[in-house]
gemmi code that builds the backbone of each chain (N, CA, C; Angstrom):
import gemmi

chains = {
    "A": [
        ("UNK", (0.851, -1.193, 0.000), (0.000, 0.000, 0.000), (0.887, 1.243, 0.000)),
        ("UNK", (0.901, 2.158, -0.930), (1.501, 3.651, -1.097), (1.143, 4.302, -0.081)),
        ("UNK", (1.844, 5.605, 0.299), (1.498, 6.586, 1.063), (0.463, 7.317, 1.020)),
        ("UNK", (0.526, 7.686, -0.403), (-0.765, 8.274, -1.022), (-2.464, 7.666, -0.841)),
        ("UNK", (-2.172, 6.295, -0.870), (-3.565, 5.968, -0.255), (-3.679, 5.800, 0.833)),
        ("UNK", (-3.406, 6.469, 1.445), (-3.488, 6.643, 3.350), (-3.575, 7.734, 3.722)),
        ("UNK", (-3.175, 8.734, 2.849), (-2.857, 9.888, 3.780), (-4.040, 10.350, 3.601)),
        ("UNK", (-4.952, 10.242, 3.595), (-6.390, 11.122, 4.087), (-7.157, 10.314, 5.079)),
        ("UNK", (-6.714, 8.909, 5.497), (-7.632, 8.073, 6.218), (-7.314, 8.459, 7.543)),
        ("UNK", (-8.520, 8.358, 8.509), (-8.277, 9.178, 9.561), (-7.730, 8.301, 10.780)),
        ("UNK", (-7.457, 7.236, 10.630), (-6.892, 6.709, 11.834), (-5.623, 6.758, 11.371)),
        ("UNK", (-4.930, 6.635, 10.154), (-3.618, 7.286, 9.827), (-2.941, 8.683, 10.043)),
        ("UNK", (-3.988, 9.445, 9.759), (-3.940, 10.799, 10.194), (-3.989, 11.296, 11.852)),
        ("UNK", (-4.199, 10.707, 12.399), (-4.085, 10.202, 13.800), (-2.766, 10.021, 14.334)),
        ("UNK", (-2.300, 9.163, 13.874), (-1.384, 8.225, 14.060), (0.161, 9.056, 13.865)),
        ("UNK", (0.007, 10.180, 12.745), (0.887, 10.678, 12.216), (1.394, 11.908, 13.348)),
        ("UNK", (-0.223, 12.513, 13.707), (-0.111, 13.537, 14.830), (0.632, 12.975, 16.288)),
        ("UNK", (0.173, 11.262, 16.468), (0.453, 11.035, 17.602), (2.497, 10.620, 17.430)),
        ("UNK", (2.811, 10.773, 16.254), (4.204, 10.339, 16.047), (4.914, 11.424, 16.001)),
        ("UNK", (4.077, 12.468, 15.173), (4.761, 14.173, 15.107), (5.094, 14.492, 16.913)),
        ("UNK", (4.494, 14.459, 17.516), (4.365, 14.516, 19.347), (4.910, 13.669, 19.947)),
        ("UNK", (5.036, 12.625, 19.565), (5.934, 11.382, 20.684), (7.414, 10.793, 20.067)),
        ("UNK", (6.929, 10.789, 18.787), (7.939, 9.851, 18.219), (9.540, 9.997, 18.369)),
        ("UNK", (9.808, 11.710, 18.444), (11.501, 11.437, 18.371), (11.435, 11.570, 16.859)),
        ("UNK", (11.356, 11.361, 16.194), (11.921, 11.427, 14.929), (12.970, 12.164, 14.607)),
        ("UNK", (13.880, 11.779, 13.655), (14.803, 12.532, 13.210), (14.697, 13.671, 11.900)),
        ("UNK", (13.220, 13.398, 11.574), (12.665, 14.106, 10.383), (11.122, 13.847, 10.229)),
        ("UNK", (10.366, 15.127, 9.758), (9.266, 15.723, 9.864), (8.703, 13.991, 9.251)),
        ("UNK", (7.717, 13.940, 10.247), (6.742, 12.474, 9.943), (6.139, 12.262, 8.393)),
        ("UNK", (5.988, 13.742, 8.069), (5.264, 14.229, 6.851), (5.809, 13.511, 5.591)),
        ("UNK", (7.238, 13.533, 6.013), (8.099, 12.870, 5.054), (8.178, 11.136, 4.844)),
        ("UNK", (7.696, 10.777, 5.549), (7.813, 9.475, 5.951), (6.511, 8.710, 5.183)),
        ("UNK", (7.207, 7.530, 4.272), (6.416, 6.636, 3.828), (5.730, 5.743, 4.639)),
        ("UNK", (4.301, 5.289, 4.664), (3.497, 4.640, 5.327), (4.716, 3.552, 6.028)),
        ("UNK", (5.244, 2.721, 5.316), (6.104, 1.838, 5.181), (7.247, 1.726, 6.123)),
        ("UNK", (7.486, 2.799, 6.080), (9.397, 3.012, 6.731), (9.261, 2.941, 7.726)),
        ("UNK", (10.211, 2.754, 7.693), (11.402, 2.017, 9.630), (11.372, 2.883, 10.638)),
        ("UNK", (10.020, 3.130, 11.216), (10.418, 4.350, 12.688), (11.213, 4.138, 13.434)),
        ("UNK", (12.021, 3.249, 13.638), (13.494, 3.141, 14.329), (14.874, 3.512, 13.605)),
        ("UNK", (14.546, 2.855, 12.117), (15.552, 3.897, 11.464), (15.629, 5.238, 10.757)),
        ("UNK", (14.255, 5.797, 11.545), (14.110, 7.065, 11.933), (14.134, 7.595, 12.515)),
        ("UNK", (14.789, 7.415, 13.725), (15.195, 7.583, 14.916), (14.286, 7.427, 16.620)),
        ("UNK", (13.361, 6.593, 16.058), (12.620, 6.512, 16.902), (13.147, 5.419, 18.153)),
        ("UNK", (13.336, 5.803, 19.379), (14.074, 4.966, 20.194), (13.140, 4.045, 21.416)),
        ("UNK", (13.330, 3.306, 21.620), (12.623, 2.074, 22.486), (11.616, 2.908, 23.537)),
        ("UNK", (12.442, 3.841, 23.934), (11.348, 4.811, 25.266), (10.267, 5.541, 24.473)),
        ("UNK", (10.917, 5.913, 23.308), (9.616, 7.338, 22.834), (8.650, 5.652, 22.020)),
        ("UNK", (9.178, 4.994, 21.792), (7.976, 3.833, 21.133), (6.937, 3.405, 22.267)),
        ("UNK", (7.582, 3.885, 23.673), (6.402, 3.362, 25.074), (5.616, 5.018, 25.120)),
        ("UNK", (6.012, 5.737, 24.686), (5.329, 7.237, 24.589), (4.079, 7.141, 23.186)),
        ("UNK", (4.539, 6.657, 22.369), (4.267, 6.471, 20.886), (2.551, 5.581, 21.075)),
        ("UNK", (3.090, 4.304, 22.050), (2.195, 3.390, 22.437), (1.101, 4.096, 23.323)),
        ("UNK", (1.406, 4.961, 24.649), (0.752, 5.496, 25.429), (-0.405, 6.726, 24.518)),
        ("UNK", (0.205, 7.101, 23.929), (-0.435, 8.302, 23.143), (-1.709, 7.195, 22.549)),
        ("UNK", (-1.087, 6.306, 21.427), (-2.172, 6.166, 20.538), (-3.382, 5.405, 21.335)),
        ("UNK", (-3.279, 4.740, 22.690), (-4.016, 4.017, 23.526), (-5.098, 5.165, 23.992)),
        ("UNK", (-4.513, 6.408, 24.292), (-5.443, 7.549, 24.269), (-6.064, 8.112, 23.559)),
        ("UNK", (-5.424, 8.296, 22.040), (-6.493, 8.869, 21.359), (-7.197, 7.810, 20.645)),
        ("UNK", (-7.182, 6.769, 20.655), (-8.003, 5.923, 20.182), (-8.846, 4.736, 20.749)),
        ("UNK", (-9.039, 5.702, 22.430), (-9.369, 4.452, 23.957), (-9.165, 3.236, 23.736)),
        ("UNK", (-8.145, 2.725, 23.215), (-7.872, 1.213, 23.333), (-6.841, 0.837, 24.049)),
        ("UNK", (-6.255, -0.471, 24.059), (-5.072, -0.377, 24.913), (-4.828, -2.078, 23.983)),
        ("UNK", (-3.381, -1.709, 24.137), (-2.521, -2.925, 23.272), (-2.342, -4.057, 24.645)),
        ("UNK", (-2.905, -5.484, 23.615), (-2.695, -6.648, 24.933), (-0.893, -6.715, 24.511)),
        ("UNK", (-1.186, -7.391, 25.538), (0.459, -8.157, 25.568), (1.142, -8.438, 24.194)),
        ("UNK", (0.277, -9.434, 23.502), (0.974, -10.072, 22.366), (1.285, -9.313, 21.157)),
        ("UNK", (0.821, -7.168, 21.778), (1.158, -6.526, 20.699), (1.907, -5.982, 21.256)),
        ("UNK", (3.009, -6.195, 22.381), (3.709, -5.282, 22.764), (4.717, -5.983, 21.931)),
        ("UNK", (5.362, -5.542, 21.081), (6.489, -5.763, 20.257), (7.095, -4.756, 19.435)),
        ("UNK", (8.390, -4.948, 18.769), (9.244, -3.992, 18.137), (8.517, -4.012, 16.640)),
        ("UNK", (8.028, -5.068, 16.019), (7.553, -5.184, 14.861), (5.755, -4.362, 14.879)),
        ("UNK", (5.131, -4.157, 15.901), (4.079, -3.559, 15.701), (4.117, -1.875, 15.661)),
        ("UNK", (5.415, -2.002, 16.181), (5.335, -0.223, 16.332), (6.585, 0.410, 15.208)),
        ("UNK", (6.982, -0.081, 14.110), (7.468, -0.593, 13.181), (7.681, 0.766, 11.911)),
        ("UNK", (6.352, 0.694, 11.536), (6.007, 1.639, 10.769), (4.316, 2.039, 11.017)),
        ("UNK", (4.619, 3.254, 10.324), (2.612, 3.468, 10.638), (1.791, 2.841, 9.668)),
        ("UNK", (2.532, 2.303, 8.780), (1.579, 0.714, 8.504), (0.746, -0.015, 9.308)),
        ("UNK", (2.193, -0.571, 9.863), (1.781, -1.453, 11.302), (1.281, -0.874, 12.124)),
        ("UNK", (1.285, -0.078, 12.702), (0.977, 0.817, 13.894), (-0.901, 0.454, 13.281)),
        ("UNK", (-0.873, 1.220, 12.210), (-2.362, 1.231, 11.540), (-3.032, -0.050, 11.786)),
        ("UNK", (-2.144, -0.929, 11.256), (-3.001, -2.673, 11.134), (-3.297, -2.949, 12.595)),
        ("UNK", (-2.358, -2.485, 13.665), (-2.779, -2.996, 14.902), (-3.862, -2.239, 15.735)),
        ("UNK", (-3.983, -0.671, 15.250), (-4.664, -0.250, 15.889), (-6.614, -1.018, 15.027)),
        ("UNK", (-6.517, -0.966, 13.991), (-7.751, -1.504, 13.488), (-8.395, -2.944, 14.065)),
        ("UNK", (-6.608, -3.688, 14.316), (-7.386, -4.992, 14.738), (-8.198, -5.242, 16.366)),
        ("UNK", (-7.460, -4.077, 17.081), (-8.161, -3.736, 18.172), (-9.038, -3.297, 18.476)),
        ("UNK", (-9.640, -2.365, 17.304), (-10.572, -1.600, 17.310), (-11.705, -2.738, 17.065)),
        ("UNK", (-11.454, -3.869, 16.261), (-12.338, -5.017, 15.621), (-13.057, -5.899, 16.156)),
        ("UNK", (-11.845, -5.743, 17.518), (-12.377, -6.901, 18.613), (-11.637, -8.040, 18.597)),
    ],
    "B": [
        ("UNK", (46.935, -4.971, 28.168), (46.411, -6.635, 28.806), (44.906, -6.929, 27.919)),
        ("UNK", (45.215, -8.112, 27.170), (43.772, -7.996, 26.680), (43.060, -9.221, 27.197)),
        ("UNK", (41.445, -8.593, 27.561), (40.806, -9.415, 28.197), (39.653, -9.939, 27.351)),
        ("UNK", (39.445, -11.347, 27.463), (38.253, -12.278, 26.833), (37.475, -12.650, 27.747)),
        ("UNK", (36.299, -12.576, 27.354), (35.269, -13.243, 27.936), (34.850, -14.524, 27.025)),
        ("UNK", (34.594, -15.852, 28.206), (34.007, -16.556, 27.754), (32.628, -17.703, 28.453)),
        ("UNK", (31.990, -18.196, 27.576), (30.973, -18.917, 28.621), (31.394, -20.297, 28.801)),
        ("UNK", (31.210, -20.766, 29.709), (31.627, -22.580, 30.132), (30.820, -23.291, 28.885)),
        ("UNK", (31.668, -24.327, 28.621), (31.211, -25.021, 27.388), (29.981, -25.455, 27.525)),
        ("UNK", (28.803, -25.381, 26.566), (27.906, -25.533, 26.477), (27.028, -24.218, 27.023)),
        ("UNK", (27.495, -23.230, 27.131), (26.810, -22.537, 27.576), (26.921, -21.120, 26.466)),
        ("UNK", (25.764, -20.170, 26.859), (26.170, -19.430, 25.786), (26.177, -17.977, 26.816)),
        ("UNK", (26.692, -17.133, 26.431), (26.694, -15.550, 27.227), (25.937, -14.408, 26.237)),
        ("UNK", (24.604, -13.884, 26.909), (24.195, -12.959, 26.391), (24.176, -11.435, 27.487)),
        ("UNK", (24.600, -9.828, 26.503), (24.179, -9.430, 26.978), (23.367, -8.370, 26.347)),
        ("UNK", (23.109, -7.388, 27.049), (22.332, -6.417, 26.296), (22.598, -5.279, 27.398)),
        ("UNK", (22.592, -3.670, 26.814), (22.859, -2.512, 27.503), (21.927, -1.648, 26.745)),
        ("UNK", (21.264, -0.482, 27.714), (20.346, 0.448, 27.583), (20.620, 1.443, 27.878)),
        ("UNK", (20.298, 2.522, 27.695), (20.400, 4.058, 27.800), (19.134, 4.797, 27.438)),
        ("UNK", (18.788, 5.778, 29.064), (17.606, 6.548, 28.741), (17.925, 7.255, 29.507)),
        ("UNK", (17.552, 8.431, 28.951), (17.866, 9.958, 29.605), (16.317, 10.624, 30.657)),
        ("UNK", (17.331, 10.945, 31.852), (16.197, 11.019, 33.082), (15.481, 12.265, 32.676)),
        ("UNK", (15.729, 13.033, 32.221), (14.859, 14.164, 31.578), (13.502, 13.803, 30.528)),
        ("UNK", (13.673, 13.057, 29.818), (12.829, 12.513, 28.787), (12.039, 11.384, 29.620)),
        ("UNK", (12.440, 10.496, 30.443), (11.538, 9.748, 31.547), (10.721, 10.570, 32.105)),
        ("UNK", (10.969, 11.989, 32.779), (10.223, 13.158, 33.297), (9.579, 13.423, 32.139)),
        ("UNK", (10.038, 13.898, 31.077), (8.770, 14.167, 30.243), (7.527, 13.097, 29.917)),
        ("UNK", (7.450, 12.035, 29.847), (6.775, 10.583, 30.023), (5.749, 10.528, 31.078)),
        ("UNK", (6.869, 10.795, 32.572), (5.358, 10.976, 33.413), (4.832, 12.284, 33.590)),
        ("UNK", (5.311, 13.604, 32.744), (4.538, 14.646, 32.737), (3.370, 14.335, 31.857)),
        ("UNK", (3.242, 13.778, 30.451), (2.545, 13.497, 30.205), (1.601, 12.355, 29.860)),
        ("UNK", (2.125, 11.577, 30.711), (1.077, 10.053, 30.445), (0.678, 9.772, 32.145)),
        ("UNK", (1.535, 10.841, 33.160), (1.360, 10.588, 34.598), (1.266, 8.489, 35.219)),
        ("UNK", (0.404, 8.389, 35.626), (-0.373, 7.062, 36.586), (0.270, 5.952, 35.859)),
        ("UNK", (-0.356, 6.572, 34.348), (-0.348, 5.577, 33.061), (0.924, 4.933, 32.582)),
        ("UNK", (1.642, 5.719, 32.653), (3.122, 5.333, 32.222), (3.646, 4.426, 33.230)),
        ("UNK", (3.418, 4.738, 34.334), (4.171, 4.195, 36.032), (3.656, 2.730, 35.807)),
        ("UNK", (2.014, 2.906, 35.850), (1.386, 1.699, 36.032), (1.314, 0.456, 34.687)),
        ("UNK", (1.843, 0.817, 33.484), (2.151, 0.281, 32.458), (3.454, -0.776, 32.414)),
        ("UNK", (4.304, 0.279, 32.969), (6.138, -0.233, 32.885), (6.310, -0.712, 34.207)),
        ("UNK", (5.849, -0.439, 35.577), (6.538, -0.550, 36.727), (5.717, -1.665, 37.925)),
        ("UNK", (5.960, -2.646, 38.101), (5.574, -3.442, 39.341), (5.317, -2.361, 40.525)),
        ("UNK", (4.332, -2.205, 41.167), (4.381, -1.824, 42.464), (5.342, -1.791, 43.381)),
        ("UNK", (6.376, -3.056, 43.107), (7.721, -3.102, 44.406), (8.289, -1.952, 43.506)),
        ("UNK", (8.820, -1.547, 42.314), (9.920, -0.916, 41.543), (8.880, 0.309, 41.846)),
        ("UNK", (7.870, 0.428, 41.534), (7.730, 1.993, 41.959), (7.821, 2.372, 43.235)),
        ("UNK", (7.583, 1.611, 44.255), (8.087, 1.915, 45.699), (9.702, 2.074, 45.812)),
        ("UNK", (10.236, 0.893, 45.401), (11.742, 1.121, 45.180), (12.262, 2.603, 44.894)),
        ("UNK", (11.814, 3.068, 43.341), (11.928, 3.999, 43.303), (11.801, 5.726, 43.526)),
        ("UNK", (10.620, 5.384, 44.675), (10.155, 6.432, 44.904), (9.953, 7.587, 44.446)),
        ("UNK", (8.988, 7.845, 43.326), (9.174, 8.648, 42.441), (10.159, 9.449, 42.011)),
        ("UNK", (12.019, 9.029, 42.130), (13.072, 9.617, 41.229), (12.833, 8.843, 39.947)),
        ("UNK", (12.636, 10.329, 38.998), (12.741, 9.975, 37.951), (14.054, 8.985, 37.374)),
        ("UNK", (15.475, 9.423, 37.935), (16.550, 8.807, 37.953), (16.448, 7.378, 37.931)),
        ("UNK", (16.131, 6.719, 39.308), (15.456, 5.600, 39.524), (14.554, 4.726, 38.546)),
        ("UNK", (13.534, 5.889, 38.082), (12.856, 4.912, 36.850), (13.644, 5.213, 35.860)),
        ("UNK", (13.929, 5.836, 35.366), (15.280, 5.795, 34.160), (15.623, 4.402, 34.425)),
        ("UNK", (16.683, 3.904, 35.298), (17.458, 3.012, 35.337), (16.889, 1.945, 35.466)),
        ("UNK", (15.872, 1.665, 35.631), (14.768, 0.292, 35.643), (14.090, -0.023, 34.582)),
        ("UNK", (13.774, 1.283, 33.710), (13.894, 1.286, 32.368), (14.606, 0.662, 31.683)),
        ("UNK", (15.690, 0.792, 31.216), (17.213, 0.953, 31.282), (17.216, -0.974, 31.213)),
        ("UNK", (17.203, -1.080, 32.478), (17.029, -2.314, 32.741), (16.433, -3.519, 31.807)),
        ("UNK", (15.172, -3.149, 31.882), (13.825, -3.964, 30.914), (14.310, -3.915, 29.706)),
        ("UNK", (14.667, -2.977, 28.693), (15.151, -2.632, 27.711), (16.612, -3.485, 27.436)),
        ("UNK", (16.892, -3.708, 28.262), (18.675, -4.045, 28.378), (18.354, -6.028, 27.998)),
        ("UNK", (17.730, -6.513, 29.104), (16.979, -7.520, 29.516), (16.319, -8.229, 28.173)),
        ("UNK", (15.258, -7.189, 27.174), (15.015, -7.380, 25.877), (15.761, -7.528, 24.824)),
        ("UNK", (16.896, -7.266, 24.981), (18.048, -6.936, 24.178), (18.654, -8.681, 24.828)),
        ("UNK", (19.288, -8.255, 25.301), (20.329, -9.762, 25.621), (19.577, -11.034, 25.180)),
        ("UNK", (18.152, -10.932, 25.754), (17.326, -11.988, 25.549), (16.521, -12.878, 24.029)),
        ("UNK", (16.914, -11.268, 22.942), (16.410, -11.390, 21.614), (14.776, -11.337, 21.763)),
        ("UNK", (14.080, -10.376, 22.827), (12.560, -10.923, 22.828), (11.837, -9.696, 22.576)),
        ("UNK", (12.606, -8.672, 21.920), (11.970, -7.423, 21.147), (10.432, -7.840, 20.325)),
        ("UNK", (10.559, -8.908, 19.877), (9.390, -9.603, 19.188), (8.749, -10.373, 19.745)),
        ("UNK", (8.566, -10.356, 20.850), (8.216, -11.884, 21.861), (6.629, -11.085, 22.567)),
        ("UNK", (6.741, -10.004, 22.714), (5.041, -9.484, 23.281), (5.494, -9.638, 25.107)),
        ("UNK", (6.764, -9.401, 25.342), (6.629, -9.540, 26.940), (6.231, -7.991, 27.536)),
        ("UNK", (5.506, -8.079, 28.399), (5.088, -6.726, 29.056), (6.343, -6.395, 30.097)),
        ("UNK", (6.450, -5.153, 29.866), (7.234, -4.619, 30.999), (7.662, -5.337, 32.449)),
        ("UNK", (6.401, -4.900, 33.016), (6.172, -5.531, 34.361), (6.747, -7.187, 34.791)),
        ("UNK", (6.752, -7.574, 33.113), (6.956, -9.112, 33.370), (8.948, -9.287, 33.774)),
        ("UNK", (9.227, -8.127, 33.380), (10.759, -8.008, 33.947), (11.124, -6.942, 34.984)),
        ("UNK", (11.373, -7.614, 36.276), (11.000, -6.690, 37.268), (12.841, -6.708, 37.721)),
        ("UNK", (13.274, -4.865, 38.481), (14.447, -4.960, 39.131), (13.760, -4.832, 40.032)),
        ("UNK", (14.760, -5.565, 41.585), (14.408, -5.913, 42.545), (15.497, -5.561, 43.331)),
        ("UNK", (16.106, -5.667, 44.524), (17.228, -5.509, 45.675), (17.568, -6.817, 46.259)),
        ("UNK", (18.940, -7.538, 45.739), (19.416, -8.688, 46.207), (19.916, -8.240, 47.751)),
        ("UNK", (20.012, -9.273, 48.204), (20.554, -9.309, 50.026), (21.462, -9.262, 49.782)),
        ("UNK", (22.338, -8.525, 48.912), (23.829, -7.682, 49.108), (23.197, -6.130, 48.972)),
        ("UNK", (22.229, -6.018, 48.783), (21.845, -4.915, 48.230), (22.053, -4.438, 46.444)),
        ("UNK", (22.374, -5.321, 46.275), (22.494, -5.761, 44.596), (21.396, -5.562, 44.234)),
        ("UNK", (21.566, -4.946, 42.801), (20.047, -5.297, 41.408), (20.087, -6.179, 41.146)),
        ("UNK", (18.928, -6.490, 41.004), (18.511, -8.238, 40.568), (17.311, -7.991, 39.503)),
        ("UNK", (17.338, -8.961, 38.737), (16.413, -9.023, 37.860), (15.443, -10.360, 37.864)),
        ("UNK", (13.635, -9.963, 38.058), (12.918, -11.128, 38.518), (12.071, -10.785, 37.807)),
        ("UNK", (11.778, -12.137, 36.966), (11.211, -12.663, 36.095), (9.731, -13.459, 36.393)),
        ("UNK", (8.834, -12.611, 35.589), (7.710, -13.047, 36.170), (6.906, -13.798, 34.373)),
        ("UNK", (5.737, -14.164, 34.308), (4.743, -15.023, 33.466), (5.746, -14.960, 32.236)),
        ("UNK", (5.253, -14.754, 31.095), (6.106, -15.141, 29.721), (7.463, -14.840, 29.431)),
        ("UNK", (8.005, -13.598, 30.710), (9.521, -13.335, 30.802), (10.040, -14.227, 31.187)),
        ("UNK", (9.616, -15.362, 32.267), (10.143, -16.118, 33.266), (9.475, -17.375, 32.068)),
        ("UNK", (8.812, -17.922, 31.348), (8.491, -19.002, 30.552), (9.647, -19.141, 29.746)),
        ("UNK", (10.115, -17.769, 29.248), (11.116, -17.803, 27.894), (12.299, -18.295, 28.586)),
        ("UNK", (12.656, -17.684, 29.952), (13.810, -17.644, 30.258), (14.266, -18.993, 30.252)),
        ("UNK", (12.935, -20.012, 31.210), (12.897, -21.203, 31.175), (13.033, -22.383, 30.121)),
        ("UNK", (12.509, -21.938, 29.043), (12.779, -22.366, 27.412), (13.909, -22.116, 27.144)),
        ("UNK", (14.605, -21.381, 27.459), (16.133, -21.015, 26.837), (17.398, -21.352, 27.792)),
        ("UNK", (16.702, -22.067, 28.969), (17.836, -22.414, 30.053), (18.545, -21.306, 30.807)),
        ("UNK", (17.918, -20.158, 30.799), (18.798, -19.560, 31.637), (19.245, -19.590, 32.944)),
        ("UNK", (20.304, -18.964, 33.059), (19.991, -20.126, 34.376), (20.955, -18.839, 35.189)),
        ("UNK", (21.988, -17.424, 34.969), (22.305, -16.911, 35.638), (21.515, -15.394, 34.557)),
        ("UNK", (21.546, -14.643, 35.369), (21.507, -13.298, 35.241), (22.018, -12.263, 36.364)),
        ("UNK", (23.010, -11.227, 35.490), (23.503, -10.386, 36.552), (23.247, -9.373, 35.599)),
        ("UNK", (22.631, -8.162, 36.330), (22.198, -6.457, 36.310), (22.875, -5.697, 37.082)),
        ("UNK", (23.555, -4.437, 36.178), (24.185, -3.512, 36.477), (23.311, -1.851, 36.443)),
        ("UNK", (23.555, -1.138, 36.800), (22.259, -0.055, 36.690), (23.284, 0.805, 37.182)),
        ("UNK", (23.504, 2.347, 36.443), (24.055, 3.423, 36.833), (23.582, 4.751, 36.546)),
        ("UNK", (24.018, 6.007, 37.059), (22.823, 7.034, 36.197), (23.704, 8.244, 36.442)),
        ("UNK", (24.059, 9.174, 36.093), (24.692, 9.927, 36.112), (24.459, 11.476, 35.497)),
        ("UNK", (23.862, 12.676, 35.946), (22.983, 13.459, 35.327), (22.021, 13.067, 34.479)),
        ("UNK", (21.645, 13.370, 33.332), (20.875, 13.350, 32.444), (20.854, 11.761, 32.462)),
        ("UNK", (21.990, 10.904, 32.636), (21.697, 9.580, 31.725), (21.702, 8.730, 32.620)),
        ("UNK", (20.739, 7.724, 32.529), (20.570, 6.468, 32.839), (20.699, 5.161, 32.211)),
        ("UNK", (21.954, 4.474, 32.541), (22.236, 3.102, 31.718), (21.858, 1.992, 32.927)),
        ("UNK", (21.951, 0.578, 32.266), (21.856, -0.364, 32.680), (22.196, -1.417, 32.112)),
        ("UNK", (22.620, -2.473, 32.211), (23.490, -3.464, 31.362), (23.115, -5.073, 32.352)),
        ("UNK", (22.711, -6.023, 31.266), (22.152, -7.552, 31.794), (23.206, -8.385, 30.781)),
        ("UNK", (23.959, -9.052, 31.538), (24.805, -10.319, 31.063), (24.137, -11.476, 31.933)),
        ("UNK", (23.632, -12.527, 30.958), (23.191, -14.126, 31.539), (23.940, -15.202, 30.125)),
        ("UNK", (23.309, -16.104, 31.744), (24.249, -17.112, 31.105), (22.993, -18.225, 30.714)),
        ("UNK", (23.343, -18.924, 29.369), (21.962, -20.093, 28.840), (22.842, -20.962, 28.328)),
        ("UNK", (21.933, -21.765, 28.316), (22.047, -23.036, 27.431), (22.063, -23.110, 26.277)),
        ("UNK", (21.433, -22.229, 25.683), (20.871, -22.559, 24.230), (21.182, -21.055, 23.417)),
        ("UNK", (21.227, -21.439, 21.936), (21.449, -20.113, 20.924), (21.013, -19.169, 21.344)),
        ("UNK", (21.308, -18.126, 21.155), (21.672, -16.710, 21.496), (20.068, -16.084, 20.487)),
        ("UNK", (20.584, -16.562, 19.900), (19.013, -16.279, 18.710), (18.624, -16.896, 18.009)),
        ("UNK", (17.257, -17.403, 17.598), (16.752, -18.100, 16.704), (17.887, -18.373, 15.394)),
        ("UNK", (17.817, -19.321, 14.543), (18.529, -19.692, 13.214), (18.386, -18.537, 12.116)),
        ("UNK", (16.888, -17.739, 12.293), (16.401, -17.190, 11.350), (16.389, -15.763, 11.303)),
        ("UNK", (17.557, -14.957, 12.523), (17.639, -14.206, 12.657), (18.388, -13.650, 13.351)),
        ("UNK", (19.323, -12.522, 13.593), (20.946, -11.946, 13.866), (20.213, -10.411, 14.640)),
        ("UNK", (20.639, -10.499, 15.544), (20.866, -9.282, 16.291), (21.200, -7.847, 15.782)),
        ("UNK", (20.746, -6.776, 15.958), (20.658, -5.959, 15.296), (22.366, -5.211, 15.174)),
        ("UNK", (22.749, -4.568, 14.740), (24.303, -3.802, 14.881), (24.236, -2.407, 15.682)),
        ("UNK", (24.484, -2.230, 16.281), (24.930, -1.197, 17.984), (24.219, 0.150, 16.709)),
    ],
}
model = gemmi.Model(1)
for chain_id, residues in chains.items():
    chain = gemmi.Chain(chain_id)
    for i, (resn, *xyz) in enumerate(residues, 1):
        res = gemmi.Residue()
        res.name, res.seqid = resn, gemmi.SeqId(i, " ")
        for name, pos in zip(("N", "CA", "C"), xyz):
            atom = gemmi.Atom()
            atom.name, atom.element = name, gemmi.Element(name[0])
            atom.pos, atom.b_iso = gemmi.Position(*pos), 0.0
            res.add_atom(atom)
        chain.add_residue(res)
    model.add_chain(chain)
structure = gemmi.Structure()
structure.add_model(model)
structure.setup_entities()
C-alpha cells in the first residue's frame, strides 16, 4: 500500500499527529512513507512506550500483551493494522 | 592486557545494555502521569523507586537491556513481566515473572547479573546471563549497535 492511499484516512492521520508529538523522529513524519522504519528514523525504544501510550489515548484502546512488540510499532503501517485490529475486537 | 570473555562449554553468554535519559523519563510521566508508572513498573519498583525519575530511568534501562540480551523485542513480553528488585547484598537483581520467566525457562537460563548506573541526564543499565541454548533463533541476527 503507497502513502498516497493513506494519507487522508483518519486513523492514519491520527497516528501521524500522535508520532509528530511522541515519536523522536529525526525528520518531519510528513516525510515518511506509510512503510518506513520508525526506528531507522530515529525513533528509540522509550519514545515507542510514549508512541504506544499516546495512541491508547487517542483511540481508547489499549494494546494486549501479544502486541507489545518492536515489529508492531514498526512503521505506521503497522501501527495502523494494529490499531484496526483492536478496534475489531 | 587484553581481556576475553568466555561462557563454560555448552553454555552461551548474552548481553544487552540500555540508555535513557532522566529528563525525557520526566517528560513521560509529565505526560502520560499514573499511566506510564502503572504500564512499565511493578508496584515493588515503583516503591523502590520512589518517584526519582533517575530511579525509573534506570529500571527502564534495565527492561530494555533484559530485551536486548534476551532477543525478545518480538516476543510481546510486558514490561512488568521483567521486574528490578534488591538482592541481600543490596544488589540489582532481575525477577522474572509469566512469559519473561516461561522464555527464560525455554532457553535455560539459568544466571543473570544487572548492572544499573545514572549519572545526570543519563541512565544506563546493562544484563549479562548465562543459557544453554542459541543466542538467537537460526532465522535471525541481532541488530548492529
Amino acid at each position: 500500500m503507497n502513502h498516497s492511499a493513506l494519507i487522508d484516512d483518519p486513523v492514519t492521520t491520527q497516528i501521524r499527529a500522535v508520532l509528530a508529538q511522541h515519536g523522536r523522529l529525526g525528520q518531519p513524519v510528513e516525510s515518511l512513507a506509510d512503510g518506513a522504519d520508525l526506528y531507522q528514523a530515529g525513533m528509540s525504544s522509550h519514545a515507542s512506550v510514549n508512541v504506544m501510550l499516546a495512541l491508547e489515548g487517542a483511540f481508547d484502546i489499549e494494546f494486549p500483551d501479544h502486541m507489545l512488540t518492536r515489529s508492531v510499532f514498526a512503521s505506521m503501517a503497522a501501527i495502523r493494522a494494529a490499531v484496526l485490529e483492536i478496534q475489531a475486537g | 592486557m587484553r581481556l576475553q570473555a568466555f561462557a563454560p562449554v555448552g553454555q552461551t553468554l548474552r548481553a544487552g545494555i540500555d540508555t535513557v535519559l532522566v529528563s525525557r523519563l520526566q517528560e513521560s510521566l509529565d505526560d502520560f502521569g499514573d499511566r506510564f508508572l502503572q504500564r512499565l513498573f511493578t508496584p515493588a519498583e515503583q516503591a523502590a523507586a520512589g518517584g526519582a525519575p533517575e530511579r525509573l530511568a534506570a529500571r527502564f534501562a534495565a527492561k530494555e537491556a533484559a530485551l536486548k540480551a534476551f532477543g525478545w523485542h518480538d516476543t510481546g513480553i510486558d514490561w512488568r513481566e521483567i521486574e528490578v528488585h534488591t538482592g541481600a547484598q543490596g544488589e540489582p537483581r532481575l525477577r522474572l515473572h509469566g512469559k519473561a520467566a516461561a522464555c527464560a525457562r525455554a532457553e535455560a537460563v539459568h544466571e543473570i547479573a544487572l548492572s544499573l548506573s545514572h549519572d545526570g541526564d543519563h541512565a544506563c543499565a546493562i544484563v549479562v546471563a548465562l543459557a544453554a541454548t542459541p543466542v538467537f533463533p537460526s532465522n535471525s541476527q541481532p541488530s548492529p549497535p
